[in-house]
C-alpha positions as CSV (number, residue, x, y, z in Angstrom):
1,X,205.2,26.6,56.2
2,X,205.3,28.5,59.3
3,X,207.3,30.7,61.6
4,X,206.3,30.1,65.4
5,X,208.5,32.6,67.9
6,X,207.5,33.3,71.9
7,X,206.9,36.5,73.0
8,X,207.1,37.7,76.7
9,X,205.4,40.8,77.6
10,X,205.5,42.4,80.9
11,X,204.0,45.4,82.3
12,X,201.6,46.9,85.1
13,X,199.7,44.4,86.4
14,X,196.1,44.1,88.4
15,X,198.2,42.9,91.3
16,X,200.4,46.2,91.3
17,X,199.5,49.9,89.3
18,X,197.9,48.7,86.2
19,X,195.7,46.4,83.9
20,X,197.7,43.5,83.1
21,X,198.0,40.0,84.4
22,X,202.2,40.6,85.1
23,X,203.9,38.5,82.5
24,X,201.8,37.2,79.7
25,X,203.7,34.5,77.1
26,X,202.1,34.5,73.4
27,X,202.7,32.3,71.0
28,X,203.3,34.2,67.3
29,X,203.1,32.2,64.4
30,X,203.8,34.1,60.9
31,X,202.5,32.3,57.3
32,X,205.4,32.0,55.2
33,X,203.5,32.4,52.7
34,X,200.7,35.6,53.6
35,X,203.4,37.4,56.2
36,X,199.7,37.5,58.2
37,X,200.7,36.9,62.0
38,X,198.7,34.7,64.7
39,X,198.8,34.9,68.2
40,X,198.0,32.6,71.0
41,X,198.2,33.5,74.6
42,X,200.0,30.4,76.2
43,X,200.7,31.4,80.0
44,X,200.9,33.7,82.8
45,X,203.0,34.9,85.6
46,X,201.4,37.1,88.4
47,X,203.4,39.6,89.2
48,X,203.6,43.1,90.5
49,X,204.4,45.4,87.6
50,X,207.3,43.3,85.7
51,X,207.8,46.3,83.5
52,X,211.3,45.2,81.9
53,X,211.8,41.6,81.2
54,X,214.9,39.8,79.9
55,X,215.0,36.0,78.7
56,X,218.4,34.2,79.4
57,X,220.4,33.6,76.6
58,X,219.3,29.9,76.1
59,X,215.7,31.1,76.5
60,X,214.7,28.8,78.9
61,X,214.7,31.8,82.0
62,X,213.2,35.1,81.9
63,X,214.5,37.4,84.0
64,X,211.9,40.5,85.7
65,X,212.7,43.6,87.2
66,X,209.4,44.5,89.3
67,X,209.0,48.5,89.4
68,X,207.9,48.6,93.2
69,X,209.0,49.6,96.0
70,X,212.1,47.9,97.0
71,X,213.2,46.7,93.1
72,X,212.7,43.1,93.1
73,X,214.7,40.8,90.5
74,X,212.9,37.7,90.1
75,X,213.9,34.8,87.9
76,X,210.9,32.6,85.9
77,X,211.5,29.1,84.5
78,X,209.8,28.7,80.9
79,X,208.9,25.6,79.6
80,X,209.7,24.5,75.7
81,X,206.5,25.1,74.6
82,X,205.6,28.2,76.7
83,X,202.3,26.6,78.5
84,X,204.1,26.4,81.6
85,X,206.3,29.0,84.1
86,X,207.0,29.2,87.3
87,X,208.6,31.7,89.8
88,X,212.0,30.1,90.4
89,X,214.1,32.7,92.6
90,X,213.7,36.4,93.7
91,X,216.0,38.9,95.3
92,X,215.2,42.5,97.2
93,X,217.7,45.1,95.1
94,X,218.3,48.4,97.9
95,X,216.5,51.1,95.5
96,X,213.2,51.6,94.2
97,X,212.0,51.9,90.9
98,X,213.8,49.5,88.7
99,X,213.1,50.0,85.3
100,X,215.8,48.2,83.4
101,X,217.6,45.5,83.5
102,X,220.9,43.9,81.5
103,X,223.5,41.1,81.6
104,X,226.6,42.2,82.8
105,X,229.6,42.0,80.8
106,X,230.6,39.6,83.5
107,X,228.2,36.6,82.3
108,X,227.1,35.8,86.0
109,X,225.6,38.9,86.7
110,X,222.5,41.0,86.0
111,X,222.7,44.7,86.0
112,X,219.7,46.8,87.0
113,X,218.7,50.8,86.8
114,X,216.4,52.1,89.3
115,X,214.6,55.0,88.0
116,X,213.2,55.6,91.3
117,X,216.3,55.4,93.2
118,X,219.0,56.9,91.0
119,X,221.3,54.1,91.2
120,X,222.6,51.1,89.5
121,X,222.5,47.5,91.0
122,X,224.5,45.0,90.6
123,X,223.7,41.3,90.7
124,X,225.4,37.6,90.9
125,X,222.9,34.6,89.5
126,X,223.9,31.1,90.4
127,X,224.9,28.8,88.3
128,X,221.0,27.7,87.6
129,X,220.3,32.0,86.7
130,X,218.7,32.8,89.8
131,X,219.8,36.4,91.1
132,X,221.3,35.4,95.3
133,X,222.8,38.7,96.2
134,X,223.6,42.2,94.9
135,X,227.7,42.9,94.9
136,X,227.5,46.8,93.9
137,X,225.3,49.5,93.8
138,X,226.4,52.9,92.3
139,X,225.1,56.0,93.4
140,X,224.2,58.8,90.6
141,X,223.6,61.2,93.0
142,X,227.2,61.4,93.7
143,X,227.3,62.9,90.5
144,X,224.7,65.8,90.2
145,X,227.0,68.4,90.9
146,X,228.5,68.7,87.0
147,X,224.8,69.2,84.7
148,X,222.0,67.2,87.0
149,X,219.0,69.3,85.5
150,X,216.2,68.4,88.2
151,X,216.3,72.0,89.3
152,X,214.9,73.4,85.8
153,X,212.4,70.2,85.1
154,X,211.5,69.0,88.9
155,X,213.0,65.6,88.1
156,X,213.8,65.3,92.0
157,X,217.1,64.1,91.0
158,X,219.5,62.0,88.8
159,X,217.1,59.0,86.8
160,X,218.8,56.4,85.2
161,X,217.0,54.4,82.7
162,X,218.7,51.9,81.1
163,X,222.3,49.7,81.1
164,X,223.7,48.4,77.4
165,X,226.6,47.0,76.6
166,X,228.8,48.6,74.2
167,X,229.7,46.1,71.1
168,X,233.3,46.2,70.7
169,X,234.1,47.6,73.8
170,X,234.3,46.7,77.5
171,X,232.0,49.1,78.8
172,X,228.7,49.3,79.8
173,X,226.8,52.6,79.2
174,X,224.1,54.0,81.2
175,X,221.8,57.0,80.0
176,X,220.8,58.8,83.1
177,X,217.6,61.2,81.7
178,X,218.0,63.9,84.9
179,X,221.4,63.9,84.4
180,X,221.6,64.8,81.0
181,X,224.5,61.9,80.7
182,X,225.1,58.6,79.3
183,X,227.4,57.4,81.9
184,X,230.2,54.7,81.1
185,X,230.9,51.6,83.1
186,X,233.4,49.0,83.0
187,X,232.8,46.0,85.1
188,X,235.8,43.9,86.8
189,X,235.7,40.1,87.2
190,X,234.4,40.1,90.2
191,X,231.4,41.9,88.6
192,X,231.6,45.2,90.3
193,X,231.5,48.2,87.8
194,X,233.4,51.2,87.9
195,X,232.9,54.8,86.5
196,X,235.0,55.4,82.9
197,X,233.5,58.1,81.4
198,X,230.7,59.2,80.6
199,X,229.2,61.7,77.3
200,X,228.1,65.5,77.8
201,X,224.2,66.0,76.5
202,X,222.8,69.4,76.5
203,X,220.7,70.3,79.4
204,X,217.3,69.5,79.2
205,X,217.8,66.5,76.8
206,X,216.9,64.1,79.3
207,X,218.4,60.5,77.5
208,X,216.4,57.9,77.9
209,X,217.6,54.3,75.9
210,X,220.3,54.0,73.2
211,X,221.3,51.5,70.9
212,X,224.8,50.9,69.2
213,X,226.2,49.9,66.2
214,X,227.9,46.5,65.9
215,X,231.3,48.0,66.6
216,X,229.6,51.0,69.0
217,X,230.8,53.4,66.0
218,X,227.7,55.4,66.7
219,X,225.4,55.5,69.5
220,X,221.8,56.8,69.2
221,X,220.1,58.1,72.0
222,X,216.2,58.9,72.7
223,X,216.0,62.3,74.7
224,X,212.6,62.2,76.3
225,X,212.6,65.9,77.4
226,X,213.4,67.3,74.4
227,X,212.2,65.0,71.5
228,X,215.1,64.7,69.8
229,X,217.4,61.4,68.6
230,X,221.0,62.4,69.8
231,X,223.9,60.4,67.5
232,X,227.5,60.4,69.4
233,X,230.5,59.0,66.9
234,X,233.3,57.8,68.6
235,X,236.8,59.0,68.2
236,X,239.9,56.6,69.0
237,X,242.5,58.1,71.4
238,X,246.1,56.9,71.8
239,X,247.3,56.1,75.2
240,X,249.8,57.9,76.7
241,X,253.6,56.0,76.1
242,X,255.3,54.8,79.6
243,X,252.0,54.8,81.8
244,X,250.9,51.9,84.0
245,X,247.4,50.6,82.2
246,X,245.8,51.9,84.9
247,X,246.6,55.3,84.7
248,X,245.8,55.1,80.5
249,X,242.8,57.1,80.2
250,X,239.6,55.9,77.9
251,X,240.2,54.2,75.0
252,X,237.2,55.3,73.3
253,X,235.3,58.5,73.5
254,X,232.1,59.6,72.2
255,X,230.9,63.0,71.0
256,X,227.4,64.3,69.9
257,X,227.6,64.8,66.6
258,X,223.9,65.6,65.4
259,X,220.1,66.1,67.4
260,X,217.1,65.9,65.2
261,X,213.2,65.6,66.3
262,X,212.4,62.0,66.8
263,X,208.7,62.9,65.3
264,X,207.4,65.3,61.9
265,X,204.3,65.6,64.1
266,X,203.2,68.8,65.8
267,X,203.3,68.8,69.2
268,X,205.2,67.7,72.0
269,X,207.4,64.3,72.0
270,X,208.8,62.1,74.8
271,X,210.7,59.4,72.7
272,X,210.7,56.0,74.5
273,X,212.6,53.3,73.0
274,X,214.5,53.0,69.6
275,X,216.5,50.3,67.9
276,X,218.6,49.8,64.9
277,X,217.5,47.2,62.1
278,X,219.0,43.7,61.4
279,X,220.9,45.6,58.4
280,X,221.3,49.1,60.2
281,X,220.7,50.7,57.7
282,X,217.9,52.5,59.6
283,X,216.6,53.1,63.4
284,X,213.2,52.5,64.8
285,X,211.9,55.1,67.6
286,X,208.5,54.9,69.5
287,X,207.2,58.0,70.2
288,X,205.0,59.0,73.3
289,X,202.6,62.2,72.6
290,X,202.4,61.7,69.0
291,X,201.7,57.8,69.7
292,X,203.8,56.8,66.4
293,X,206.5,54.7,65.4
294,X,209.3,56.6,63.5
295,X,211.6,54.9,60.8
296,X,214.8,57.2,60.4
297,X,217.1,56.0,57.6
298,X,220.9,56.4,58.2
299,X,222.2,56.4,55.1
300,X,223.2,59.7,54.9
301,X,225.6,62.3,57.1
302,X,223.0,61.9,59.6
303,X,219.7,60.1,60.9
304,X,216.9,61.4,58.3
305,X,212.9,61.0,59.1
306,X,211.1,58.9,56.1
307,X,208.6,57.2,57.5
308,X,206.1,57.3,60.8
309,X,203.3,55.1,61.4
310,X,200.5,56.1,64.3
311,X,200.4,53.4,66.9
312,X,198.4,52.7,70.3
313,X,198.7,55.0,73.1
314,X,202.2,55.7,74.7
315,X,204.1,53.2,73.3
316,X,206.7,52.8,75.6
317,X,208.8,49.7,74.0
318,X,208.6,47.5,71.0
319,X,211.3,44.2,69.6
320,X,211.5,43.2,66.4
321,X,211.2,39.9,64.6
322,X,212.3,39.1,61.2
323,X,210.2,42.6,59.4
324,X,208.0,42.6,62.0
325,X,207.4,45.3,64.5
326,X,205.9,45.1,67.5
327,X,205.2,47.6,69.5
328,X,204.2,47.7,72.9
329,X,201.2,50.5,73.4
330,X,201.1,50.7,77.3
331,X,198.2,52.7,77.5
332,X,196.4,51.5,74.3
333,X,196.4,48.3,76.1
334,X,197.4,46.8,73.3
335,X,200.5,45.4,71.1
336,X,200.9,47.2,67.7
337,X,202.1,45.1,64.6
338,X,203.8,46.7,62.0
339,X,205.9,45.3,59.5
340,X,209.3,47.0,57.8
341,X,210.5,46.8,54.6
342,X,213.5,49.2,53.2
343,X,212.3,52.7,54.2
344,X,208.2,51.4,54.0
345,X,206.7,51.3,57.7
346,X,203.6,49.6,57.5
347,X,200.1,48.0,59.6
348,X,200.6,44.3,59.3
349,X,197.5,43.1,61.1
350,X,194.9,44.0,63.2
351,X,196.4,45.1,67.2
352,X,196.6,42.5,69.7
353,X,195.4,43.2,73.0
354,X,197.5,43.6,76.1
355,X,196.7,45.7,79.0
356,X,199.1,47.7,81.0
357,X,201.9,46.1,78.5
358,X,205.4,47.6,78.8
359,X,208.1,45.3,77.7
360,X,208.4,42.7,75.0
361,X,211.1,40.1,74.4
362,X,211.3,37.5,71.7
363,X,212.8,34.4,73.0
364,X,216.1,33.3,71.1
């Protein structure tokens, strides 16, 4: 018996500043029995550097931020089988850059960070997913007055990188990497977002993703500048007796409780992406310099290094599926697969290849 799962990858593209077709869709099929993992490349999408891609939660859209200049947000239609897709909807985001995108805790909206620009879009789908207008757009350089660190790296600015929502929580956090914040967001229901806090790094850490618990307990953070893996516990706080809710300040807060190297390699680091396992009992981090993926177990005090497997050149993103890792080696051209099991990182199979690739995304 066997496993088949779709995989979109997006990344720099012929048509834009890299190698790649735009959005490629692969077929992965896994032998119950071996483990051993086939692939078969079932369509493409031409598009200008598609470097984050998102599928809709019933996997039948995938959603593309395009890293050009303006951000465009463009909405593809996937067929069952994956041999067919089709550009169904775009939309021109004010900004440049977009790196990231996220659904909003507001279900009709998509949320986008714009490197480039140093904001955060906001924007409505209809009621078939296809993004018609942006409602918000928050400024981070309205904030660079308390710990913006462009002055000491030439960052040109605030960066954000990435949007997450918080399990257990209303918010939406933000890791700005020229900032040296993760700023916190809480979006209305009429899908704007609003400033609620945000959590203190020290300078020159430069956060780039994070990924929370299933109660946002802990957040872990990949600092790009400095290499390390930031881990922020949350504290509860009681509101204030007699105040109007509005006036109650945060209900959560997050501190930085611990910083360790992301790599054991000599030389210098910029950590891309990370995750948590299935189990969390462990967090996955792709390392750029190095090329490696690191496997950091987390059952102690803190994150603890065990494992770390070399990988294609600056891998910038990987997902995972069942113990399968795959990792996206932008300028290996190629997708890395790796397969997990307890502390073990491993090879599983021979590298597939994929040039320019950025972004992968297993359809649910």
């Amino acid at each position: 018996m066997t496993t088949t799962a779709l995989i979109a990858a997006g990344g720099y593209s012929r048509s834009g500043t890299g190698r790649g077709p735009g959005i490629e869709l692969l077929g992965l099929t896994i032998d119950a029995a071996t483990g051993a993992p086939a692939v078969e490349r079932l369509a493409e999408v031409d598009l200008p550097d598609p470097s984050f891609v998102l599928w809709s939660r019933d996997g039948t859209l995938l959603h593309a931020v395009l890293e050009g200049d303006p951000t465009l947000v463009v909405a593809v239609r996937v067929s069952a089988d994956g041999r067919e897709a089709e550009v169904i909807g775009d939309l021109a985001v004010d900004g440049t850059g977009g790196c990231h995108l996220s659904r909003g805790t507001e279900p009709s909206t998509l949320i986008i960070a714009q490197y480039g620009a140093g904001t955060v879009a906001t924007v409505r789908l209809d009621e078939a997913g296809i993004p018609i207008e942006q409602i918000d757009l928050d400024d981070h350089r309205d904030l660079r007055d308390s710990g913006e660190n462009s002055t000491e790296h030439g960052l040109g600015g605030p960066h954000p990188h990435q949007v997450v929502a918080l399990p257990g929580t209303p918010l939406l956090a933000v890791p700005d990497l020229g900032l040296d914040r993760v700023l916190l967001y809480r979006q209305d229901v009429a899908g704007m977002i609003d400033l609620a806090g945000e959590i203190p790094l020290s300078r020159g850490s430069g956060p780039r993703h994070l990924v929370a618990d299933h109660e946002s307990d802990q957040l872990h953070i990949s600092c790009e500048l400095s290499g390390m893996i930031a881990t922020a516990a949350r504290s509860r706080t009681v509101p204030q007796r007699g105040l109007p809710s509005a006036m109650e300040g945060p209900a959560h807060r997050w501190s930085v409780r611990s910083m360790i190297p992301a790599s054991g390699r000599d030389g210098a680091n910029a950590p891309s992406h990370l995750e948590l396992t299935a189990d969390e009992s462990a967090l996955v981090v792709a390392n750029r310099g190095p090329d490696t993926v690191s496997l950091l177990s987390l059952s102690a005090m803190r994150p603890l290094l065990v494992t770390e497997v070399a990988v294609g050149a600056h891998p910038r993103h990987f997902t995972q599926l069942g113990d399968l890792v795959l990792v996206a080696a932008q300028e290996g051209d190629r997708i890395d697969v790796l397969r997990r099991r307890g502390e073990e990182l491993t090879v599983a199979a021979e590298p597939i290849p994929a040039p320019s690739v950025a972004c992968l995304a297993v359809r649910p």
